[in-house]
Structures are given as structure tokens and as C-alpha cells.
DSSP file (Angstrom, degrees, kcal/mol; ACC not computed):
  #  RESIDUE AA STRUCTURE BP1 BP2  ACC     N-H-->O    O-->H-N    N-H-->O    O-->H-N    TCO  KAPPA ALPHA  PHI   PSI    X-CA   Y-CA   Z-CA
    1    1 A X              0   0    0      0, 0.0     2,-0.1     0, 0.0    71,-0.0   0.000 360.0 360.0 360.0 128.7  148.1  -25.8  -81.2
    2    2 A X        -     0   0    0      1,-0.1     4,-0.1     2,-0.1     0, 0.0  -0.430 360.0-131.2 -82.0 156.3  148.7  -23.0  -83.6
    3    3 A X  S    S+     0   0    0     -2,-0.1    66,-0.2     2,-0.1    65,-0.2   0.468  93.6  49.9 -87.6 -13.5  146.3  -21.5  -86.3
    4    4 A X  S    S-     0   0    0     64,-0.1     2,-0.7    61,-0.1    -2,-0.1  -0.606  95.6-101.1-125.0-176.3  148.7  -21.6  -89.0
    5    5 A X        -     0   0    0     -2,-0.2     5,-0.3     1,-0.1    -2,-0.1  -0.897  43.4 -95.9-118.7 138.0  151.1  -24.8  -90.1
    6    6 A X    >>  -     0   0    0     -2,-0.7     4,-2.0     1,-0.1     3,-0.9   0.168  26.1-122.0 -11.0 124.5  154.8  -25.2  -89.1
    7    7 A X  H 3> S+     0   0    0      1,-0.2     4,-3.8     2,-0.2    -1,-0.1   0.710 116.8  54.6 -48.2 -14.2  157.5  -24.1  -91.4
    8    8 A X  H 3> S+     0   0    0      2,-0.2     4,-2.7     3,-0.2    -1,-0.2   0.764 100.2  53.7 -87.7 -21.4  158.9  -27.2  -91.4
    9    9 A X  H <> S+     0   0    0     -3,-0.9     4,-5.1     2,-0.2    -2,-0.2   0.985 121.5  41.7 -74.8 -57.5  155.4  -28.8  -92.5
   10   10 A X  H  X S+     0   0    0     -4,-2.0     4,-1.5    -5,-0.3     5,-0.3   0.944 111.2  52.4 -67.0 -51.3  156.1  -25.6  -95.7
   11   11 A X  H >X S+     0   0    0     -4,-3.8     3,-1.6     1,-0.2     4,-1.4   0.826 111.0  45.6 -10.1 -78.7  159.6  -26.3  -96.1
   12   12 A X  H >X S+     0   0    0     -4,-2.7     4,-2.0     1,-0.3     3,-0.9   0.819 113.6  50.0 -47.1 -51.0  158.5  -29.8  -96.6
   13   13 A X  H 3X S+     0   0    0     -4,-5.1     4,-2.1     1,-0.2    -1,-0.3   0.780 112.9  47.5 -25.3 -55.8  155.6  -28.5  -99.0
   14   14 A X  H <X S+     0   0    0     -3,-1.6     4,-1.3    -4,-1.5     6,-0.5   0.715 115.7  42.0 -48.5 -39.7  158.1  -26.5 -101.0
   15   15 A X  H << S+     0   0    0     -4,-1.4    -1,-0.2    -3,-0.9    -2,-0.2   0.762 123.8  42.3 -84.7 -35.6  160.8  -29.4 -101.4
   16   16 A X  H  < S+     0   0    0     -4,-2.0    -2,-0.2    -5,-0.4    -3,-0.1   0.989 127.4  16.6 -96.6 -59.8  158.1  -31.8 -102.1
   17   17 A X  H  < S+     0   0    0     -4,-2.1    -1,-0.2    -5,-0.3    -2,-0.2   0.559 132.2  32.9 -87.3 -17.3  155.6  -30.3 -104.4
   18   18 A X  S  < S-     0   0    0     -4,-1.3    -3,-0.2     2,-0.1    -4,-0.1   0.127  93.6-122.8-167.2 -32.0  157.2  -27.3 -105.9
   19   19 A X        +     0   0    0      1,-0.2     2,-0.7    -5,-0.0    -4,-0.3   0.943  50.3 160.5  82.8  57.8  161.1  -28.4 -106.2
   20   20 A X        -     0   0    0     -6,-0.5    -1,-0.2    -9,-0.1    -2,-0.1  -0.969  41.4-120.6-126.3 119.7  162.4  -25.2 -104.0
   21   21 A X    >>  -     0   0    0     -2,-0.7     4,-2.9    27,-0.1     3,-2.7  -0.202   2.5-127.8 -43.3 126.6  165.7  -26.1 -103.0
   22   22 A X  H >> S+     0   0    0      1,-0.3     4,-0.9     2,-0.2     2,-0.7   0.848 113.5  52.1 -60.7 -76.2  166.9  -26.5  -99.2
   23   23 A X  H 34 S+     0   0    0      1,-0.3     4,-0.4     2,-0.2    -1,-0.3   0.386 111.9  41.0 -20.8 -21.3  169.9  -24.1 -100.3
   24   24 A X  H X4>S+     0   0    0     -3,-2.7     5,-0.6    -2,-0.7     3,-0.6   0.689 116.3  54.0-111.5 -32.5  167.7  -21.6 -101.7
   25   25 A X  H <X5S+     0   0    0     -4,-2.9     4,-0.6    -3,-0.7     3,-0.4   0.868 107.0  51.8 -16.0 -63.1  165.4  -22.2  -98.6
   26   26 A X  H 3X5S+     0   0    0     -4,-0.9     2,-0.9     1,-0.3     4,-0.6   0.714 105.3  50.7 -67.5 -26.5  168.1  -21.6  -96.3
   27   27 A X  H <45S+     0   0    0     -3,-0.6    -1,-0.3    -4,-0.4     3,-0.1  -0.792 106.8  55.9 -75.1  74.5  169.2  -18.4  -97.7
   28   28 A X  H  >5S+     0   0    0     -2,-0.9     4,-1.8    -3,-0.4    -2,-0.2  -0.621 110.5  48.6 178.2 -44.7  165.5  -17.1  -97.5
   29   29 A X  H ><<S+     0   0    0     -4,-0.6     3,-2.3    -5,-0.6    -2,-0.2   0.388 104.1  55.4 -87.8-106.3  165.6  -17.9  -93.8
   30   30 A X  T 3< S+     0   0    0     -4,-0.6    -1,-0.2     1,-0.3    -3,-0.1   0.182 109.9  50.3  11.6 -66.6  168.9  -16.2  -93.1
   31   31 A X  T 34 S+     0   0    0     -2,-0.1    -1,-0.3    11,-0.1    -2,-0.2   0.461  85.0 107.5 -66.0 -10.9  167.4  -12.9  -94.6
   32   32 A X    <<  -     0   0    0     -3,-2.3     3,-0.1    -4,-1.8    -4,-0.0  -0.293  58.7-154.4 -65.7 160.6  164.3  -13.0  -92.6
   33   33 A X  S    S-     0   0    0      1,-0.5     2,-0.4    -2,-0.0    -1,-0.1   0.685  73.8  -0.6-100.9 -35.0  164.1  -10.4  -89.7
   34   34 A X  S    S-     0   0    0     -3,-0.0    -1,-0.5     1,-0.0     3,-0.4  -0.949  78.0-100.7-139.7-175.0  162.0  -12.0  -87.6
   35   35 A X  S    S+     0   0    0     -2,-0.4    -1,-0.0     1,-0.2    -3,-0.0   0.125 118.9  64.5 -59.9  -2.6  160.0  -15.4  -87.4
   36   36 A X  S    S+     0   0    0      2,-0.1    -1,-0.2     0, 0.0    -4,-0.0   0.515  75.7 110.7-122.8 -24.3  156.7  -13.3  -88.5
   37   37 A X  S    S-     0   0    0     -3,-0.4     2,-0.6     1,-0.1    -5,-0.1  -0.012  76.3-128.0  -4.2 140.2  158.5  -12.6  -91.9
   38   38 A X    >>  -     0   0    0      1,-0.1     3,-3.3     2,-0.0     4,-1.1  -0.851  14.1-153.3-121.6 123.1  156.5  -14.6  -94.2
   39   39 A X  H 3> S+     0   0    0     -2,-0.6     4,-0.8     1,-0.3     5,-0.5   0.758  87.9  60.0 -56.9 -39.4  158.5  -17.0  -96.5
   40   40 A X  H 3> S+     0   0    0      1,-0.2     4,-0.5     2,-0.2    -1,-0.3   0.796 113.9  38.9 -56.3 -27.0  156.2  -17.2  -99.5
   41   41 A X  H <> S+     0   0    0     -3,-3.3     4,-1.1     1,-0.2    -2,-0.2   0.751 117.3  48.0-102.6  -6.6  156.4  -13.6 -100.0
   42   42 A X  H  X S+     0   0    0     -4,-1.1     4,-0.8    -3,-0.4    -2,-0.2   0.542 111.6  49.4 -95.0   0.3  160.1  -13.6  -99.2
   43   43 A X  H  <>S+     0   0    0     -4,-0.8     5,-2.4     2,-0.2     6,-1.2   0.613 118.3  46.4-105.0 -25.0  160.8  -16.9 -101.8
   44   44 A X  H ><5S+     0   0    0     -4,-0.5     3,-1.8    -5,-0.5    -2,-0.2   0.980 108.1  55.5 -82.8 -29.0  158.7  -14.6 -104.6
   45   45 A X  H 3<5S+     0   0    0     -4,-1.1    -1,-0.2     1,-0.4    -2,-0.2   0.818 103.6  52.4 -68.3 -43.1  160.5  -11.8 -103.7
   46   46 A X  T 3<5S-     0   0    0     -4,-0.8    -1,-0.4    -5,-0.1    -2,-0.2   0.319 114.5-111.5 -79.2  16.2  163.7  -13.4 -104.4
   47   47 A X  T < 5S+     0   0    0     -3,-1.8    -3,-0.2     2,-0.2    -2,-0.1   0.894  86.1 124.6  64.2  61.2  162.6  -14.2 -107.4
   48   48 A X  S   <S+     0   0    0     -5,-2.4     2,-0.3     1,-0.2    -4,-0.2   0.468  75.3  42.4-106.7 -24.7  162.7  -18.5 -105.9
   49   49 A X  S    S-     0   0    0     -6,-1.2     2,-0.3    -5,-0.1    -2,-0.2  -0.929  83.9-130.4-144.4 144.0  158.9  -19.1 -106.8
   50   50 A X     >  -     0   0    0     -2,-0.3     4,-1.9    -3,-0.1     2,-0.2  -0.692  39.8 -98.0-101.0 156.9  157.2  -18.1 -109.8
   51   51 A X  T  4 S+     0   0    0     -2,-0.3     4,-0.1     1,-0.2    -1,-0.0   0.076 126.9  49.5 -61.6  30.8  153.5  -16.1 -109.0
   52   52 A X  T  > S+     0   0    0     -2,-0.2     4,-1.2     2,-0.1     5,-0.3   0.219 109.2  46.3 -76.9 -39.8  151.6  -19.2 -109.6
   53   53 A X  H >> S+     0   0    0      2,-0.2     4,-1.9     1,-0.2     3,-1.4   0.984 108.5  61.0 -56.6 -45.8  153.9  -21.4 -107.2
   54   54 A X  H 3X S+     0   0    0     -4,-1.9     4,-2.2     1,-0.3    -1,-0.2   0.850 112.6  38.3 -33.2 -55.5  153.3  -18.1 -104.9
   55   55 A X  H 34 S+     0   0    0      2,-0.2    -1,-0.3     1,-0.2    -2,-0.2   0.109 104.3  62.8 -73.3  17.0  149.2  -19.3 -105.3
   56   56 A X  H <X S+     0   0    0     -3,-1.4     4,-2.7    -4,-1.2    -2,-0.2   0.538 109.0  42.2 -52.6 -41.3  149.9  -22.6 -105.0
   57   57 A X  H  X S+     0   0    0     -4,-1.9     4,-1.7    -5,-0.3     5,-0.3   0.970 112.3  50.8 -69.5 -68.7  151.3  -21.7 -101.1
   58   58 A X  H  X S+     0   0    0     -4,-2.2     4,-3.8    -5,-0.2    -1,-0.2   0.796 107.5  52.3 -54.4 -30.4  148.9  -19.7 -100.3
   59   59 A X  H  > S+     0   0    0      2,-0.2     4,-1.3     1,-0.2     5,-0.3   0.979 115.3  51.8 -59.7 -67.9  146.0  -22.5 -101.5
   60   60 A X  H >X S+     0   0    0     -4,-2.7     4,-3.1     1,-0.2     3,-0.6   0.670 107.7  43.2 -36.3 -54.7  148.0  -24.6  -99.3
   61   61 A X  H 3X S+     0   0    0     -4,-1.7     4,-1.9     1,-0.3     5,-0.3   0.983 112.7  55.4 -32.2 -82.0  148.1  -22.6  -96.3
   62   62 A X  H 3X S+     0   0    0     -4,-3.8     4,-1.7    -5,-0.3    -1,-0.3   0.751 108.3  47.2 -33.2 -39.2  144.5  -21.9  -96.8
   63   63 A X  H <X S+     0   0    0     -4,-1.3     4,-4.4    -3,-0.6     5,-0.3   0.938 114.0  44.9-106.2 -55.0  143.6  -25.5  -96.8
   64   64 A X  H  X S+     0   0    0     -4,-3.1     4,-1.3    -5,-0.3    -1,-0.3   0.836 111.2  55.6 -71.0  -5.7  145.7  -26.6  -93.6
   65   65 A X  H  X S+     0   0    0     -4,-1.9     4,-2.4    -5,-0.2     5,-0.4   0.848 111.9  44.0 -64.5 -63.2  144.5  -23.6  -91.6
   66   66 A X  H  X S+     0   0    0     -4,-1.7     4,-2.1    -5,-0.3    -2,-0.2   0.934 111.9  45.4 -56.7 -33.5  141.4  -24.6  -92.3
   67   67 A X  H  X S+     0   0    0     -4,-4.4     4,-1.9     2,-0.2     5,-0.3   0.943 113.5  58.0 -71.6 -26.0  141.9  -28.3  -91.6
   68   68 A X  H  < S+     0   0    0     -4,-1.3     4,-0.4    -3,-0.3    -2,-0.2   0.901 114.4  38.0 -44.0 -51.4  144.0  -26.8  -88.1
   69   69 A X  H  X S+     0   0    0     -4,-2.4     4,-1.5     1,-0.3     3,-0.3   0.942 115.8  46.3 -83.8 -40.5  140.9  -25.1  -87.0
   70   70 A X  H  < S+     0   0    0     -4,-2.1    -1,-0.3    -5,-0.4     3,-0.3   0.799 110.6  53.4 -78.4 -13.0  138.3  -27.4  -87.9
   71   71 A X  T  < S+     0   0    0     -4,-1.9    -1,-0.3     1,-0.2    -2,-0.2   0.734 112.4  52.6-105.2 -24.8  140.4  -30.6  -86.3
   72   72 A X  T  4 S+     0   0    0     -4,-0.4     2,-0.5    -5,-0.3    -1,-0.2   0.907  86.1 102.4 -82.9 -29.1  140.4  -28.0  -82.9
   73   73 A X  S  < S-     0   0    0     -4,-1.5     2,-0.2    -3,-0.3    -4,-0.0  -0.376  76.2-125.4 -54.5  99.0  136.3  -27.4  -82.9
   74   74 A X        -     0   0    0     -2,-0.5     2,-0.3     1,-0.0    -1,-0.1  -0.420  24.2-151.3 -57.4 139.4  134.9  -29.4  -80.3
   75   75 A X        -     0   0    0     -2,-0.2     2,-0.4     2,-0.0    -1,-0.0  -0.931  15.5-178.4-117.2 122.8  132.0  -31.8  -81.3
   76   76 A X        -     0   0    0     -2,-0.3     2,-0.3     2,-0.0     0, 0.0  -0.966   8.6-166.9-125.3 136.0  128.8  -33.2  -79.2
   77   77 A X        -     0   0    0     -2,-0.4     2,-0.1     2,-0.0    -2,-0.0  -0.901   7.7-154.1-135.8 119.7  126.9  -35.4  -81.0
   78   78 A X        -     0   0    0     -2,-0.3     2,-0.3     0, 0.0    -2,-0.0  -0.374  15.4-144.4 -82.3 140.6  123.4  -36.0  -79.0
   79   79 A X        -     0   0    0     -2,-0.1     2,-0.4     0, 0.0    -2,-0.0  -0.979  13.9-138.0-112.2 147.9  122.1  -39.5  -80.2
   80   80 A X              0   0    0     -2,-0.3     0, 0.0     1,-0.1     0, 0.0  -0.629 360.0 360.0 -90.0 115.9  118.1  -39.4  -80.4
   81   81 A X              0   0    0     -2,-0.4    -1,-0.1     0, 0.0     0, 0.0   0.688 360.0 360.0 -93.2 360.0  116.5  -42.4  -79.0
């Protein structure tokens, strides 16, 4: 399972929450150089996302890494008799 969430789960984010067009999406992904590119700094960079929509992705990100990792942490729970 990977640490970070899908681009298609941020695509979706973007389209859904934050109104960024597949068309200007798809040009953003065309211009990457590799897959390790990161698209929030390449959608501010094109001037696609204003710096708060830029923190708004990054909250996002933060918050489904963190749900990634904790969902992966194995749990024992001892019951006490």
C-alpha cells in the first residue's frame, strides 16, 4: 500500500473540491518529467491554483497520509479478564 494517496484519489480532490479543470489537469500532467514531479506545486506554478488552494492540497495530503499509515498499523487488543 503506498504512503502517499493516488493521483487519481487528487485529481478527484482537485475536480471535486477546488474546481481545477480536467483540461487544465491534463496539461499539468503532460509537462511533468517524471511521476515524482509533484502536481500541487506544478498546478501553482502554472498559475492553476491560487496559494491558499496550494494549502488546501497539502492539508489534504497531510490528512490521508496520515489516515494511510494509521489504517496500516497493526493492532492487538489484550482483553483483561
Amino acid at each position: 500500500m503506498s504512503a502517499y494517496p493516488s493521483d487519481a484519489h487528487l485529481i478527484q480532490f482537485l475536480q471535486d473540491e477546488l474546481s481545477v479543470s480536467a483540461l487544465e489537469i491534463a496539461i499539468v500532467l503532460r509537462q511533468r518529467q517524471t511521476d515524482h514531479d509533484p502536481l500541487p506545486m506544478l498546478l501553482w506554478q502554472y498559475g492553476l491554483v491560487t496559494l491558499d488552494q496550494l494549502n488546501q492540497i497539502f492539508d489534504w495530503l497531510e490528512s490521508r497520509t496520515h489516515s494511510v499509515f494509521l489504517a496500516s498499523i497493526p493492532i492487538t487488543v489484550t482483553l483483561l479478564s
